[in-house]
C-alpha positions as CSV (number, residue, x, y, z in Angstrom):
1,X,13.0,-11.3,3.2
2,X,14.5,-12.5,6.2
3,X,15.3,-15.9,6.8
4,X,13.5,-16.4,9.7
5,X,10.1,-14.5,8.7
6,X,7.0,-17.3,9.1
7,X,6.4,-18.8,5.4
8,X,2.1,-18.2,6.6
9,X,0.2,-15.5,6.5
10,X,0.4,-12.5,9.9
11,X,-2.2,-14.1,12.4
12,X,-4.3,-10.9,11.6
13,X,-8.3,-10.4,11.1
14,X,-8.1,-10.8,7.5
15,X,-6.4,-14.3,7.4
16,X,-8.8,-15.7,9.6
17,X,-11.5,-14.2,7.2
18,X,-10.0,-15.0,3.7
19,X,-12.5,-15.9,1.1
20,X,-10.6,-18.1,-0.9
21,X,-8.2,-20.2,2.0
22,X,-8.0,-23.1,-0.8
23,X,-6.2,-20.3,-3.5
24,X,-2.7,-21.6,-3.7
25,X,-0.3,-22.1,-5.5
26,X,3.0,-25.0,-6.1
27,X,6.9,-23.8,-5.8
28,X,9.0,-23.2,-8.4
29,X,11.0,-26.6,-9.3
30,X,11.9,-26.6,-12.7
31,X,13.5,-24.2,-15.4
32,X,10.7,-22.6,-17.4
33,X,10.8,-19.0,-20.0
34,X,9.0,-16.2,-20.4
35,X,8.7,-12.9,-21.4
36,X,8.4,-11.3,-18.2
37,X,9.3,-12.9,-14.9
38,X,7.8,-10.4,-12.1
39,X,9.3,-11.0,-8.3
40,X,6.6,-10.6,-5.8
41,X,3.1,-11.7,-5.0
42,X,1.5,-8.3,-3.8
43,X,-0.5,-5.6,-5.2
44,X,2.5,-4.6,-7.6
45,X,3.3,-7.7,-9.0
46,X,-0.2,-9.1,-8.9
47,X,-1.4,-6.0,-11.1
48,X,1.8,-5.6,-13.3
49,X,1.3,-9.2,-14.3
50,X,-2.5,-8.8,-14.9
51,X,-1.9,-6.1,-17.4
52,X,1.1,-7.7,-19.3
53,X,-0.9,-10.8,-19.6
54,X,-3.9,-8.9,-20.7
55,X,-1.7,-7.7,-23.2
56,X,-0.5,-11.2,-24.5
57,X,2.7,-11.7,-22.7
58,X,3.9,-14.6,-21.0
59,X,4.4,-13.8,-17.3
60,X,5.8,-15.9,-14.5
61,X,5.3,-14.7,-10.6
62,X,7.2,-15.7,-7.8
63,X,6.6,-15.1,-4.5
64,X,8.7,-15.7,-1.8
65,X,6.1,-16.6,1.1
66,X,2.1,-16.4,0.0
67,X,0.1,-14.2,-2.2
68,X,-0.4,-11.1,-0.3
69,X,2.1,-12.4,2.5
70,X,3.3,-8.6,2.5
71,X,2.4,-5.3,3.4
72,X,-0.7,-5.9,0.3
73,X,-2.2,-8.5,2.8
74,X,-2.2,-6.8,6.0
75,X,-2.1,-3.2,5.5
76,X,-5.4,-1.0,7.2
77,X,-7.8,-1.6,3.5
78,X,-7.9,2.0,3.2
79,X,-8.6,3.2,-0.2
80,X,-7.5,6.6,-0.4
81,X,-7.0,9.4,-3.5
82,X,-3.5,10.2,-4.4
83,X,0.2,9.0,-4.5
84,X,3.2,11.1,-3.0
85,X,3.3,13.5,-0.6
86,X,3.5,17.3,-1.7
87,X,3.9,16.8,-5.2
88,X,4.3,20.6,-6.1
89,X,7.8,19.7,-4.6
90,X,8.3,18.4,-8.0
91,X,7.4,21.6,-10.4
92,X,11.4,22.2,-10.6
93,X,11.7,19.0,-12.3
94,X,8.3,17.9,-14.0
95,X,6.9,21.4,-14.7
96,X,3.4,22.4,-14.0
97,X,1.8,19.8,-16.8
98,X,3.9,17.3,-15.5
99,X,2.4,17.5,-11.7
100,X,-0.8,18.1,-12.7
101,X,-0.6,14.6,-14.4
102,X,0.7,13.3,-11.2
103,X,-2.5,14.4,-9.4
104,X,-4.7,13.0,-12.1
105,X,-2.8,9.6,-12.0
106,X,-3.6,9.7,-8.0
107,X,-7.3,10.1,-8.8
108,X,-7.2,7.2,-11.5
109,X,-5.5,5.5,-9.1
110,X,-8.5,4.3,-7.6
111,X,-10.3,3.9,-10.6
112,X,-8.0,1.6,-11.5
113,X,-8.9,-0.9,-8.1
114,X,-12.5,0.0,-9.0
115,X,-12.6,-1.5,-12.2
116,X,-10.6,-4.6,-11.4
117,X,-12.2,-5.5,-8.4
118,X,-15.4,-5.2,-11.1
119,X,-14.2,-6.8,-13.9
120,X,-13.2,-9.8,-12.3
121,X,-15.9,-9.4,-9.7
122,X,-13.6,-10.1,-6.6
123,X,-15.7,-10.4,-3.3
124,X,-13.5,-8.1,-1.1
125,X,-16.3,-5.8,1.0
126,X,-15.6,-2.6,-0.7
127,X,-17.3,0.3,0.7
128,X,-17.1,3.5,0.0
129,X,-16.7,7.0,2.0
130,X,-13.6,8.2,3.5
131,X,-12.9,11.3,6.0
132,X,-9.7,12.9,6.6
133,X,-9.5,14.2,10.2
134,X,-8.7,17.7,11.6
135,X,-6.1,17.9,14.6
136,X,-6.1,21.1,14.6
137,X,-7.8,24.0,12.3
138,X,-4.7,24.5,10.0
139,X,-5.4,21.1,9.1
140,X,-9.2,22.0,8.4
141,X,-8.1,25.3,6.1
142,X,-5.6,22.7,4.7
143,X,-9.0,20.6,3.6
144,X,-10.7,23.6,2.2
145,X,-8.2,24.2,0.0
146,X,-7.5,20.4,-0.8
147,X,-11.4,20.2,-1.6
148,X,-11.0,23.2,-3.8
149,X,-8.2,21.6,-6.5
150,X,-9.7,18.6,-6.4
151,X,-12.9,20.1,-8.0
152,X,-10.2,21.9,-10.3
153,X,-9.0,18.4,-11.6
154,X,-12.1,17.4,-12.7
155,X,-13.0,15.4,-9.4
156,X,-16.7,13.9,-9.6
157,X,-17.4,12.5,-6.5
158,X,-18.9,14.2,-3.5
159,X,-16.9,16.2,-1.2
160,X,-18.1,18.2,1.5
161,X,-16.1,20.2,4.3
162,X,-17.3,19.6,8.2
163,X,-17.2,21.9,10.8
164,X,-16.3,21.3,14.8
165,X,-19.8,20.8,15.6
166,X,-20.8,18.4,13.0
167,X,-18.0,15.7,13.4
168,X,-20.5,13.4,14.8
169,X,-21.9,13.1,11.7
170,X,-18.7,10.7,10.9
171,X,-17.5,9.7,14.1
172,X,-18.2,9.2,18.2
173,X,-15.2,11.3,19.4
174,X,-14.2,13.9,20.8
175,X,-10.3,14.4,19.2
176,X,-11.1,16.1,16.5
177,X,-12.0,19.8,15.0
178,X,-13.2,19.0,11.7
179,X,-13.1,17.0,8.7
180,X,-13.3,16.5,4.9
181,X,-15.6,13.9,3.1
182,X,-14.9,11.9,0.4
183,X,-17.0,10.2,-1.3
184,X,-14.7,8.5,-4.4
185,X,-12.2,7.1,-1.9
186,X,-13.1,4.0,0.6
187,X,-12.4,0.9,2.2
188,X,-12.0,-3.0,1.5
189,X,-10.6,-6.1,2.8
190,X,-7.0,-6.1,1.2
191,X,-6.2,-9.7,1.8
192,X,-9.2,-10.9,-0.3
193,X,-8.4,-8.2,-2.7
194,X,-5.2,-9.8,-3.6
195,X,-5.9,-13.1,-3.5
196,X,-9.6,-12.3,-6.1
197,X,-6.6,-10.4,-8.1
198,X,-4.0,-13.8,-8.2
199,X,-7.0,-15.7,-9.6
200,X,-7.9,-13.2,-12.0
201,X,-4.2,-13.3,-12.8
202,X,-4.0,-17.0,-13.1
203,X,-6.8,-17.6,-15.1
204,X,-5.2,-15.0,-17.6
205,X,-2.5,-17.7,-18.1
206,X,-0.1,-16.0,-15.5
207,X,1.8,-18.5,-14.1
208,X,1.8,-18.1,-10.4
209,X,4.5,-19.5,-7.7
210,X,4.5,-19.7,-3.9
211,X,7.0,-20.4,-1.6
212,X,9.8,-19.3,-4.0
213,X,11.9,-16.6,-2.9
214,X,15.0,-15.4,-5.6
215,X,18.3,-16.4,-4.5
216,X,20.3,-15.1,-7.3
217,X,20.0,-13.1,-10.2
218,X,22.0,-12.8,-13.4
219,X,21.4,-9.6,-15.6
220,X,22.1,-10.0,-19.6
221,X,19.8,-9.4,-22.6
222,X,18.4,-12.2,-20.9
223,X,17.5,-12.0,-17.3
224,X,17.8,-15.0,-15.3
225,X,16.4,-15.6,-12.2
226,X,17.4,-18.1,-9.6
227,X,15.4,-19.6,-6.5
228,X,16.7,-22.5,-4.9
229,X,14.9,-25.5,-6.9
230,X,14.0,-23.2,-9.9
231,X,15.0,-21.0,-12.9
232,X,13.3,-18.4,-14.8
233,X,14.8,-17.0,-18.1
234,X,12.8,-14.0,-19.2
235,X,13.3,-10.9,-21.4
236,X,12.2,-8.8,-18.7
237,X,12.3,-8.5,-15.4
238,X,9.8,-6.9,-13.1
239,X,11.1,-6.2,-9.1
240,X,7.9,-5.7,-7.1
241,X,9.4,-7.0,-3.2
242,X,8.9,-3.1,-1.6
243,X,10.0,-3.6,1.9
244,X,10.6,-6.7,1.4
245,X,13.7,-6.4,-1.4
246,X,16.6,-6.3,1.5
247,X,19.7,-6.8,-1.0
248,X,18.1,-8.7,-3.6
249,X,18.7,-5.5,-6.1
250,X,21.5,-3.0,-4.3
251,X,20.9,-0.4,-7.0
252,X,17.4,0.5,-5.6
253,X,17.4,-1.6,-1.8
254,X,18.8,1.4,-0.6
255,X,16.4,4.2,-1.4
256,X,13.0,2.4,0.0
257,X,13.1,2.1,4.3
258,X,11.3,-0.8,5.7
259,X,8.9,0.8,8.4
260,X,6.7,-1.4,10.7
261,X,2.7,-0.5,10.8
262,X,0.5,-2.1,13.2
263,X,-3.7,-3.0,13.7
264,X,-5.6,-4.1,16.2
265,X,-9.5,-5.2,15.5
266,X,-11.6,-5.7,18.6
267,X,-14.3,-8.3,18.8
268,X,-17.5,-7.8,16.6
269,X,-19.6,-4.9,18.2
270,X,-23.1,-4.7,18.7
271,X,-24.4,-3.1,15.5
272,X,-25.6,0.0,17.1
273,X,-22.6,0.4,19.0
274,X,-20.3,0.5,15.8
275,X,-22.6,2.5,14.4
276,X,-22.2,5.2,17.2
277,X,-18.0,4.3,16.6
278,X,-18.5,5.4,12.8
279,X,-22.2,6.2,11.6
280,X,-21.4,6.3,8.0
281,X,-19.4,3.1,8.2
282,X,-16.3,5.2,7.0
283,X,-12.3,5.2,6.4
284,X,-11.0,7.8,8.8
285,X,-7.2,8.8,9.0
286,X,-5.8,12.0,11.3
287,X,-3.4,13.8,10.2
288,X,-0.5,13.7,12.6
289,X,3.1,12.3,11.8
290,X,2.5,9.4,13.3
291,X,-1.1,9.1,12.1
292,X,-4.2,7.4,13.8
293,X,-6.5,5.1,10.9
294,X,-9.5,3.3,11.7
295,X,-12.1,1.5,10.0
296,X,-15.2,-1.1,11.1
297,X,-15.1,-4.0,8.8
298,X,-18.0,-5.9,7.2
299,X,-18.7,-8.1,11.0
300,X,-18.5,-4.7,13.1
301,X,-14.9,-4.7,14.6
302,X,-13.2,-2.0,14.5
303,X,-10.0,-2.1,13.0
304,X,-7.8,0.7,14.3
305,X,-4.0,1.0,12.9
306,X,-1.2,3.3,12.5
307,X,1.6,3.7,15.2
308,X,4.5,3.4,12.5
309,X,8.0,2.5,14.0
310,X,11.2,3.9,11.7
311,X,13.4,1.9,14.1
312,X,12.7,-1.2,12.9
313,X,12.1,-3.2,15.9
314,X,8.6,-4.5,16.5
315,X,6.4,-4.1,20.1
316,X,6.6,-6.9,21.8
317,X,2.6,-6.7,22.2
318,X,1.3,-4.9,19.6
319,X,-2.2,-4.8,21.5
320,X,-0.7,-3.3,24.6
321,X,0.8,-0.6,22.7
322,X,-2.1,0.2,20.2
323,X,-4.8,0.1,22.5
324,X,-4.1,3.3,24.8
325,X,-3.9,4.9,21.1
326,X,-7.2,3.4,20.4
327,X,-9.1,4.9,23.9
328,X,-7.6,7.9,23.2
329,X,-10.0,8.4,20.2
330,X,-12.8,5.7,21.4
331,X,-12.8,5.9,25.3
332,X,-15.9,4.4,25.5
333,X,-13.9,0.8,23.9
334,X,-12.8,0.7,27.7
335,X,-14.2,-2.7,27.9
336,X,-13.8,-4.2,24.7
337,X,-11.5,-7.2,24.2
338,X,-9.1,-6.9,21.2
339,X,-8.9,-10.3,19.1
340,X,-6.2,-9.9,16.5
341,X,-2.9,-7.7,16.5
342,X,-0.6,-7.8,14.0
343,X,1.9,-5.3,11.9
344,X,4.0,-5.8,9.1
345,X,6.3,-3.5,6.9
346,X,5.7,-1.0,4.5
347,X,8.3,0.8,2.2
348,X,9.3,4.2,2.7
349,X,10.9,6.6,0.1
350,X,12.8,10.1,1.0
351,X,10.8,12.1,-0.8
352,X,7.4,10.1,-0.3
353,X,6.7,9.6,-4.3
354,X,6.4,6.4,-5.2
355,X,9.5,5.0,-7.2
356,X,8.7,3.5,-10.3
357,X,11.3,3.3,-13.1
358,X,14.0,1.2,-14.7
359,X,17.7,0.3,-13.7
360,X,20.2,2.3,-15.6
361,X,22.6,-0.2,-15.6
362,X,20.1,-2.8,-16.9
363,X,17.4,-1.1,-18.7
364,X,15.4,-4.3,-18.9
365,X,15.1,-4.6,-15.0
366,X,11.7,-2.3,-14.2
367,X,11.1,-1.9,-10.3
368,X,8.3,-0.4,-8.2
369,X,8.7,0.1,-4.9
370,X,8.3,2.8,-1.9
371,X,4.3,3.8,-1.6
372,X,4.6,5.5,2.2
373,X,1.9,3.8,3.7
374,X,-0.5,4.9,0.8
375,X,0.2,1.4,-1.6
376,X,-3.5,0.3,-1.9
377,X,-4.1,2.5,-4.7
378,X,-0.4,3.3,-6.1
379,X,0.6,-0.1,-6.7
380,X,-2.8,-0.5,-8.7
381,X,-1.2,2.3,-10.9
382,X,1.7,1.0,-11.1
383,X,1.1,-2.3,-12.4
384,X,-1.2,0.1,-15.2
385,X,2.4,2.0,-16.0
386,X,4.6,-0.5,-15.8
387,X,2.2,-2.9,-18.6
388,X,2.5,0.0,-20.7
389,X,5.8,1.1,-20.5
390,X,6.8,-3.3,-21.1
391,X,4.5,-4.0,-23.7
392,X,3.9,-1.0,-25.5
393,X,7.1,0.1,-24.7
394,X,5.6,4.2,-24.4
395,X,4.1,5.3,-21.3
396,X,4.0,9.2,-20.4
397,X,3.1,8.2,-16.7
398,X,5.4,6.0,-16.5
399,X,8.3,8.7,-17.4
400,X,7.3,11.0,-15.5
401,X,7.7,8.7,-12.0
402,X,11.1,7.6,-14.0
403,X,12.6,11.3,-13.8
404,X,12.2,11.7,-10.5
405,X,15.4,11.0,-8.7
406,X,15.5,9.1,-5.5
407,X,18.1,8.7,-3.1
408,X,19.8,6.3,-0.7
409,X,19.2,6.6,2.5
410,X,22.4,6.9,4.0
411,X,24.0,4.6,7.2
412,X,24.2,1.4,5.4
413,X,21.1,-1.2,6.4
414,X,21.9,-1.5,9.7
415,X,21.8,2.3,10.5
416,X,19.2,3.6,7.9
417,X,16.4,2.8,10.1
418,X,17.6,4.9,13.6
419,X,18.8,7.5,11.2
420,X,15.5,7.8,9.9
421,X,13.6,6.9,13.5
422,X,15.6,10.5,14.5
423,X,14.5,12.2,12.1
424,X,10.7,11.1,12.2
425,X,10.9,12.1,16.2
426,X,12.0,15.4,14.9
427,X,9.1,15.6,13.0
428,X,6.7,14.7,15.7
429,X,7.8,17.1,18.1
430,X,7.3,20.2,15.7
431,X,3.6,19.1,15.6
432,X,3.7,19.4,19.6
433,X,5.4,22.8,19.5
């Protein structure tokens, strides 16, 4: 991470509502072993750790802020089916059992969050019902057909198509030509999530450390790992930093893009007026490059994100620049203050398939890393693969993400991000043409 980033959490909505604002934990200032030493304190790490300890390995955490400091603690709490982007991309090289797995594993995905956030009965305001958003009818008879192979997988929860005329059904504008409704995805409070997940971790003997970033690493049978008043010698090592792994690891910083995401949430709304916002209390996404997502959270703000910036410089008011987006969908928010803005990076991957694997070069270093925006549930999963694939040492998901090539963003780090921001404007103005 940068050496200037604030060691305290994004002054966003969810900090200022955390559940647990005693949870913390001391800095690394000693040498200590174990078998797996995990870098980062986000959904990744968090849930790798959970399931190697669960499996009766000694784990040790280190995070380089706070738990959840990341994109896991600020990212819009929607709960969404699926990892990657177009995965039939990917028949060439997996086959058609082998992508067919991958859209299970995006179901279980959230299965996965569902059971932990039960299991260890983590207060976090879960709520479920989601509803992609039509821009425009290709996107609709893009829903039909989604709706149609998710009942092929074996899908059990409700889904139900909506028409032009019966969008107000799931939200109070205008902007849109219809929908699809999904009852087995959702929303939650991400920041409470992780932190409910850190004590679950900790209290399965995980040892947990703040305020520790990596300095150095030294690769061997034995994988040592530096920070600057601490040492960890493990057998494995676990990289789980996303945006956040800059050059920490150059044979994988390379192939994930930090890209900066941005929320506003407005002051708490009269109940009936959010309700009007989003009757069925709702996540809703749109379906545009540079998507629109929205959400009311458990006091009646609306939380409305998206805006994501390739060039890697933030706005310099990030409620100035997300509010005209906001009355674009909700004019009748004309006259409603906004309270918290904040953004925060998330990791983008060429292909948009989330990169979970092993270093060739040291096959005891396993990584995961690059979720596009969609991490809430794929780093859940990936914590599941990667405690198989350490401890068990076998894990078919796991080796199917590990084939998957991925490449390096060309431009070096100072030029990946306008390569990409050109490309991403590209994008954009196909959708307008």
């Amino acid at each position: 991470m940068p050496a200037h980033a604030p060691e305290q959490h994004a002054a966003s909505y969810y900090a200022a509502t955390r559940n647990r604002p005693t949870l913390q934990f001391p800095a690394l200032r000693e040498a200590v072993q174990a078998d797996v030493c995990i870098v980062g304190g986000g959904f990744s790490g968090l849930n790798t750790a959970i399931e190697l300890a669960e499996r009766g390995l000694s784990v040790v955490l280190l995070e380089a802020r706070q738990i959840g400091w990341g994109a896991s603690g600020r990212n819009g709490g929607q709960l969404i089916r699926g990892v990657g982007h177009e995965v039939e991309r990917f028949l060439p090289l997996l086959g058609e059992d082998g992508v067919r797995e991958l859209k299970l594993m995006g179901l279980e995905a959230v299965d996965i969050v569902r059971q932990r956030i039960k299991r260890h009965a983590i207060d976090c305001d879960l709520t479920w019902g989601y509803c992609d958003l039509a821009n425009k009818p290709a996107d609709l008879e893009g829903f039909a057909a989604d709706a149609e192979e998710l009942r092929s997988l074996g899908y059990r929860h409700e889904l139900r198509l909506l028409q032009p005329g019966q969008m107000h059904e799931v939200v109070g504008s205008e902007r849109y030509v219809g929908g699809l409704i999904d009852m087995g995805s959702g929303h939650l409070h991400p920041l409470n999530l992780a932190l409910g997940e850190a004590a679950a971790a900790a209290a399965l003997g995980v040892r947990l450390y703040e305020h520790s970033a990596v300095t150095r690493i030294e690769h061997g049978p034995q994988v040592s790992v530096h920070t600057a008043q601490g040492q960890v010698r493990a057998d494995t090592l676990v990289l789980a930093c996303n945006a956040y792994l800059n050059d920490l690891e150059p044979a994988i910083g390379g192939k994930v893009l930090p890209a900066g995401s941005y929320i506003i949430a407005s002051e708490p709304l009269n109940p009936e007026h959010a309700h009007e916002l989003i009757p069925q209390n709702m996540a809703l996404s749109d379906q545009r490059v540079a998507l629109d997502y929205y959400r009311l959270s458990a006091d009646h703000r609306l939380l409305f994100g998206g805006a994501c910036h390739y060039s890697g410089r933030d706005p310099k008011d990030i409620a100035a620049y997300m509010r005209p987006k906001m009355l674009k969908v909700f004019p009748q928010l004309a006259n409603v203050r906004i309270e918290y803005q904040w953004g925060g990076m998330i990791g983008i991957g060429a292909n948009r398939l989330p990169q979970i694997g092993r270093l060739r070069e040291h096959p005891n270093v396993y990584y995961a890393q690059a979720y596009a925006g969609h991490g809430l549930n794929a780093t859940h999963l990936a914590g599941k693969l990667l405690g198989e694939a350490i401890a068990e040492q076998h894990s078919r998901g796991f080796e199917l993400f590990a084939q998957v090539p991925h490449i390096t963003f060309p431009g070096g780090r100072l030029l990946r991000s306008p390569l990409l921001a050109l490309g991403m404007l590209w994008h954009r103005l196909k959708e307008l043409s």
